[in-house]
Backbone bond lengths (Angstrom), bond angles and torsions (degrees), N, CA, C in turn:
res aa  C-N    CA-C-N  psi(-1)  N-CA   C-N-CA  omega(-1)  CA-C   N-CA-C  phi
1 X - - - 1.453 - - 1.533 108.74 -
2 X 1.484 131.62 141.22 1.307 136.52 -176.66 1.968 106.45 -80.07
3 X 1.225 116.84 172.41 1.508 107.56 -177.61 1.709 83.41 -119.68
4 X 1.667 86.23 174.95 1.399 99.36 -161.10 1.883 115.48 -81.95
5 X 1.530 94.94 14.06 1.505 114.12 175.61 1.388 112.37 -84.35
6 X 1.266 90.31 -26.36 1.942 106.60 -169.23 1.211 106.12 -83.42
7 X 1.397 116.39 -37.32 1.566 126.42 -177.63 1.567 108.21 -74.10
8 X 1.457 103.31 -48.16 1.536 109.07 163.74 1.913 118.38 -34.90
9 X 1.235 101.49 -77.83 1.522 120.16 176.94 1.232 108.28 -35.20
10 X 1.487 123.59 -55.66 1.292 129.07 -150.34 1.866 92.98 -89.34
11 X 1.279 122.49 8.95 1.647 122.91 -157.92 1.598 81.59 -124.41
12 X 1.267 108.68 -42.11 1.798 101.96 -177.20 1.694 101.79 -75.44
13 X 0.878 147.63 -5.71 1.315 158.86 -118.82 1.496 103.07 -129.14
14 X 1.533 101.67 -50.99 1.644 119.48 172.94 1.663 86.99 -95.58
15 X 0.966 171.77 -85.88 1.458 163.91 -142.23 1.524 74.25 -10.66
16 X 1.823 95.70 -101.15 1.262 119.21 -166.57 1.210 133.32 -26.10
17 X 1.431 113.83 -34.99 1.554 118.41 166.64 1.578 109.01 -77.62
18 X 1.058 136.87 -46.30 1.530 121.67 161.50 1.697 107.92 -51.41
19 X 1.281 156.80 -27.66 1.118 153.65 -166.56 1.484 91.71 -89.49
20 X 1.471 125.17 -64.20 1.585 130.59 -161.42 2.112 92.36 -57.88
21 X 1.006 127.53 -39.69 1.664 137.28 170.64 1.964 109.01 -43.44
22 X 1.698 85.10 -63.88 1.230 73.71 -173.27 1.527 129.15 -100.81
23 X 1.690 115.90 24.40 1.452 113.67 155.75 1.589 91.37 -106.67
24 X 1.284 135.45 14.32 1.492 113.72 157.11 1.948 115.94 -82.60
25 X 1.261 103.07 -22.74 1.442 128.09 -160.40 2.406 75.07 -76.29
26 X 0.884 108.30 -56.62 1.769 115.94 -162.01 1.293 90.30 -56.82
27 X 1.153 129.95 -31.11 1.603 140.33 -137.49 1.784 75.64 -95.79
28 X 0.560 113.30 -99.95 1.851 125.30 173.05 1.233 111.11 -10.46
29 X 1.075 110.24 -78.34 1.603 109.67 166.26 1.686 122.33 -23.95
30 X 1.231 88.24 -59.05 2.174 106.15 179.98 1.596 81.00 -47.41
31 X 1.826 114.31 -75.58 1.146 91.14 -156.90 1.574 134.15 -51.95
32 X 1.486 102.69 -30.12 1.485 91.61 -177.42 1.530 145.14 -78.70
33 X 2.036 84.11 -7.54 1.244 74.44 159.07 1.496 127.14 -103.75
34 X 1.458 101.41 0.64 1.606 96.53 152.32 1.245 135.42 -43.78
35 X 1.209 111.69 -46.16 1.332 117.90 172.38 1.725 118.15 -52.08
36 X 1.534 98.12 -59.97 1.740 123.13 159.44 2.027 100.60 -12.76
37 X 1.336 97.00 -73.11 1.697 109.97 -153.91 1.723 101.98 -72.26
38 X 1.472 120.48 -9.61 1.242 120.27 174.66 1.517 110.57 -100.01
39 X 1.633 121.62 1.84 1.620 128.02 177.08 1.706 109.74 93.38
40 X 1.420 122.43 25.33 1.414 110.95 136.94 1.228 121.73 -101.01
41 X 1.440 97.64 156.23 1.914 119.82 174.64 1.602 102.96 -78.98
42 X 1.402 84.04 101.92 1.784 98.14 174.41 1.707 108.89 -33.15
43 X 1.564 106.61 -58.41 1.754 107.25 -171.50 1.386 104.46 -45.49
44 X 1.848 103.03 -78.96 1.658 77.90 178.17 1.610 165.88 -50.98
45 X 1.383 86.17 -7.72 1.503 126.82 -178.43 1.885 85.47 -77.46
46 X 1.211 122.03 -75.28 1.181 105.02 175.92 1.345 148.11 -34.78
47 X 1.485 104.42 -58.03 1.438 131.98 146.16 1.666 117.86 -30.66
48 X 1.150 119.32 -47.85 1.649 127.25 173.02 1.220 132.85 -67.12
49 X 1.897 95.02 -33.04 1.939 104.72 165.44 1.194 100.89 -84.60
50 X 1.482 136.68 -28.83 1.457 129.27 -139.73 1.738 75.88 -73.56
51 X 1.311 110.08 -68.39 1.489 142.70 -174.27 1.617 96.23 -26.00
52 X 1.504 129.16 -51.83 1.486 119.75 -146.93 1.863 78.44 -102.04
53 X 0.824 137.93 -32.69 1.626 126.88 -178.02 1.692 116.49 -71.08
54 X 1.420 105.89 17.90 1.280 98.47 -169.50 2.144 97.11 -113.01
55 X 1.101 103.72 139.75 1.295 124.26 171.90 1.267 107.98 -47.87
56 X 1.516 114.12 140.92 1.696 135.78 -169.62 1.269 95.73 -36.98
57 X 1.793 110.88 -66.17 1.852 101.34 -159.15 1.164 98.59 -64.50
58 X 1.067 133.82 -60.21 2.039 126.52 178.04 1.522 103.35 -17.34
59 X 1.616 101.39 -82.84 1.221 101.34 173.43 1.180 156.42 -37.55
60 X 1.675 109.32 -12.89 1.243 112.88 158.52 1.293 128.42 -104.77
61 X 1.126 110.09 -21.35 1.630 129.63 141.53 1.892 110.81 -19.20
62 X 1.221 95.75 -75.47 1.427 135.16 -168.29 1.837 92.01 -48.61
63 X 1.415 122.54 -42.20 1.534 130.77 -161.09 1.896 92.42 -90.01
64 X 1.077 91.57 -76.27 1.283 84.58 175.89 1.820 136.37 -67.03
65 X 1.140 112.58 3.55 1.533 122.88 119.56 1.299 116.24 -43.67
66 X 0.922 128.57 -87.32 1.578 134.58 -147.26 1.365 111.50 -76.33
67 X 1.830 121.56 -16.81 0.994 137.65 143.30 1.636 111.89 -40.95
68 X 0.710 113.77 -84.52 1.249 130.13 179.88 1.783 117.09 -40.32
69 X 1.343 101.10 -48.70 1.558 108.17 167.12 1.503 102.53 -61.65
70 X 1.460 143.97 -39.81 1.137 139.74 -159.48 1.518 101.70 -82.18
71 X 1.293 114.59 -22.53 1.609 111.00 -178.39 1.277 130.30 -83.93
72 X 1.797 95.05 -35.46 2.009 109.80 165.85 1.520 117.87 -61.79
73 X 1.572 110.52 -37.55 1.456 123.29 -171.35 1.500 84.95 -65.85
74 X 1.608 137.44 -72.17 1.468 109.53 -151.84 1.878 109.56 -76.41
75 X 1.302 128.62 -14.38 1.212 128.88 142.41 1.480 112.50 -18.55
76 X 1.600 115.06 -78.52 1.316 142.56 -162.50 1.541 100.82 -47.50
77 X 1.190 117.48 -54.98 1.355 143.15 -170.34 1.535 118.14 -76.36
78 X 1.344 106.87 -38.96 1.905 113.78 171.70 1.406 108.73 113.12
79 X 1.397 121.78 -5.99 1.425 139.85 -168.56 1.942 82.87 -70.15
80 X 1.290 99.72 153.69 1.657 122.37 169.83 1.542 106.90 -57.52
81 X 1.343 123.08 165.36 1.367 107.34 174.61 1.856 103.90 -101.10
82 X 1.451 106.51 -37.85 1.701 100.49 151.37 1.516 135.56 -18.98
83 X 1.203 107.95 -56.17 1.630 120.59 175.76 1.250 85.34 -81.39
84 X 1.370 159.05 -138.98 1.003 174.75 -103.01 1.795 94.17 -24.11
85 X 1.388 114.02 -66.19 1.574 124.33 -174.34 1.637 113.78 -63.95
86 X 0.985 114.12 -9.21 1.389 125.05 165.62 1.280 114.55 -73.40
């Protein structure tokens, strides 16, 4: 059985890692809206890291998605599907 020092330690242990989380979470924030006050769109700005931090198979997943979204939209629209993939 552990003593209640161990439980202690191991409770201050996670404190800190929930605290170190949430001034990284502030940290992010600052940045984005840094970005914000110099004339980017936070979303897409989001959308663009979320997008580039994601692993190869995601990522190609992720392309050919949006491939694919780019081809129904000019469908949708009446546009050629030629131009559209361009």
């Amino acid at each position: 059985m552990t003593s209640n020092s161990d439980l202690k330690r191991r409770a201050m242990e996670i404190i800190k890692r929930h605290e170190a989380v949430e001034e990284a979470k502030e940290d992010l924030k600052a940045a984005y809206d840094a970005a914000e006050s110099v004339g980017f769109t936070k979303k897409a700005l989001r959308a663009a890291v979320k997008i580039h931090r994601l692993d190869a198979e995601k990522r190609e997943k992720h392309e050919s998605e949006q491939s694919d979204l780019i081809l129904y939209l000019a469908e949708i629209e009446g546009r050629e599907m030629k131009d559209a993939a361009e």
